[in-house]
C-alpha positions in Angstrom: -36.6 6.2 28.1 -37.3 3.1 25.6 -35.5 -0.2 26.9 -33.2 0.1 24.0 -31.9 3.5 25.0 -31.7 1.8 28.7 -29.2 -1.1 27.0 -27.7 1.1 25.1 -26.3 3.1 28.7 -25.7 -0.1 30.4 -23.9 -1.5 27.1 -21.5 1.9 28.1 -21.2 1.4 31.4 -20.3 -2.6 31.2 -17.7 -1.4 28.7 -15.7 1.0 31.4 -16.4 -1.9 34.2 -15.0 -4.6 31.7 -12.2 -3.0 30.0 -11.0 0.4 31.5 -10.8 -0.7 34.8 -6.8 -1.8 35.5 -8.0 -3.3 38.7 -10.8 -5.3 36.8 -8.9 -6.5 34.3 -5.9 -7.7 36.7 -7.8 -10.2 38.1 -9.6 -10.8 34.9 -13.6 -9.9 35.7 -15.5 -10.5 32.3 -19.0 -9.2 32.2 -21.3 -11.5 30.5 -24.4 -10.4 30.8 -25.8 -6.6 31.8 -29.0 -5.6 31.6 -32.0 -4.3 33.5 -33.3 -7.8 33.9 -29.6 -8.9 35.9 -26.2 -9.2 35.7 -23.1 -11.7 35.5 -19.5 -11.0 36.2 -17.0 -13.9 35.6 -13.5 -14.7 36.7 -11.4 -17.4 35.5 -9.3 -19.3 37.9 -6.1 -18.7 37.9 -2.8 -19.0 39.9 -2.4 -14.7 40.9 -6.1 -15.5 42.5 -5.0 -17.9 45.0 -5.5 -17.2 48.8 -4.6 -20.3 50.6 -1.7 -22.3 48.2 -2.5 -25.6 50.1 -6.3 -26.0 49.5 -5.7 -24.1 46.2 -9.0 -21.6 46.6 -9.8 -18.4 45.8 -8.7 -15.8 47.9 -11.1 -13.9 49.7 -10.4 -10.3 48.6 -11.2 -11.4 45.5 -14.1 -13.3 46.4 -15.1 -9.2 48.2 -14.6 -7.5 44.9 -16.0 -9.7 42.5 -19.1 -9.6 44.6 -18.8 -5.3 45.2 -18.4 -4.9 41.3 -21.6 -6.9 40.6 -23.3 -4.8 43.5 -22.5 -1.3 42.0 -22.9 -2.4 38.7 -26.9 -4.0 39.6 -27.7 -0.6 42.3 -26.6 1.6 38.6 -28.6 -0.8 36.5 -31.2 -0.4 39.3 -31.4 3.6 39.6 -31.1 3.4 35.1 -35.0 1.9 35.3 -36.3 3.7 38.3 -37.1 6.6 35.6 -38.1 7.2 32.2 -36.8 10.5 31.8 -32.7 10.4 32.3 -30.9 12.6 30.1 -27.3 10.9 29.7 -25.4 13.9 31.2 -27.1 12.9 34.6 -26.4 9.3 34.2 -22.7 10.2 33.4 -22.6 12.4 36.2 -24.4 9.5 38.2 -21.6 6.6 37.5 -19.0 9.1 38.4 -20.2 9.7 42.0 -21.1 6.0 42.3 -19.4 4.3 45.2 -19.9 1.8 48.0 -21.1 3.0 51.4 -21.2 -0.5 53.3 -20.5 -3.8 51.9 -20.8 -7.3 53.9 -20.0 -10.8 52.7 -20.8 -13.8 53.6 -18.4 -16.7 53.0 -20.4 -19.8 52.6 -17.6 -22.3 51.1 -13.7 -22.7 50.1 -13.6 -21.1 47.1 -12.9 -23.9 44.6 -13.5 -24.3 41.1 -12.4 -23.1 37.3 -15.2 -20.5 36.8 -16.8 -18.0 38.9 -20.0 -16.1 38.4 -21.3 -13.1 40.6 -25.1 -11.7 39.9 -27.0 -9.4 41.7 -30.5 -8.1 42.5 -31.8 -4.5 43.6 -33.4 -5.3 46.9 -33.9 -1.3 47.2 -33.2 1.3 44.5 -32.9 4.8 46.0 -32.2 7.8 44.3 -29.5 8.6 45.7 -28.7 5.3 47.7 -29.3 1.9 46.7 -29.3 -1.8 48.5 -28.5 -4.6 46.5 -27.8 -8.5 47.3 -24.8 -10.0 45.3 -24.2 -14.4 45.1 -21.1 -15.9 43.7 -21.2 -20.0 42.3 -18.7 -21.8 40.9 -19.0 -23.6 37.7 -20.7 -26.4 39.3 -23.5 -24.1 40.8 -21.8 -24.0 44.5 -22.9 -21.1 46.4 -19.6 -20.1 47.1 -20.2 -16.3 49.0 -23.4 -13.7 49.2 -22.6 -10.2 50.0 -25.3 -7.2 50.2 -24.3 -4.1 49.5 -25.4 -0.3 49.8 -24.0 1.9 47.1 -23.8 5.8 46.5 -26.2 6.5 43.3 -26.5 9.7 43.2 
């Protein structure tokens, strides 16, 4: 499989994670970048996304799912360049099975700030289970939360 057939399928895939998922775009997760080299997922700040009204931070659940969407998305982008040989019926099947198994964050910081971005990395890419670690900054480069995550790939 060339690298441009690879972006091509993760082109697909960011498009259902950005735009077809209610959930996603309730709290307004933008993916910016997707390919086999990383990921970034960004939220805006906005009032529906506060947790605690008199510190004025992000609420943690969001915080949780910002940093499980960037996990499933990088264990996916992860299994997509552990062959060469995927035809796209098994990658389709693949996404549709895909699913978290365990998922731990670490809050760091009050989440404050106008802009956050979640990236991942693949610390293990399984073919049919996957480990990845997951960081969310805000705009001014905080560390805000890290989460690592095992995810159902297959």
């Amino acid at each position: 499989m060339t690298t441009s057939v690879q972006a091509q399928i993760l082109a697909a895939v960011a498009e259902i994670f950005d735009s077809k998922v209610p959930f996603h775009n309730l709290l307004g997760m933008n993916i910016k970048r997707y390919d086999i080299n990383g990921i970034e997922v960004v939220v805006n700040m906005k009032q529906e996304l506060i947790g605690n009204i008199h510190q004025q931070i992000l609420h943690g659940g969001v915080t949780a799912t910002v940093l499980d969407v960037v996990g499933g998305l990088t264990a996916f982008s992860g299994l997509v360049a552990s062959r060469d040989d995927w035809s796209m019926e098994e990658l389709q099947t693949r996404l549709q099975t895909l699913g978290t198994i365990d998922l731990r964050i670490d809050y760091l910081r009050p989440g404050r700030g106008e802009l956050f971005t979640g990236t991942g990395t693949v610390i293990r890419a399984g073919n049919r289970v996957s480990v990845c670690r997951m960081e969310l900054h805000n705009e001014k480069g905080d560390h805000i939360a890290f989460g690592t995550g095992t995810y159902m790939v297959g």
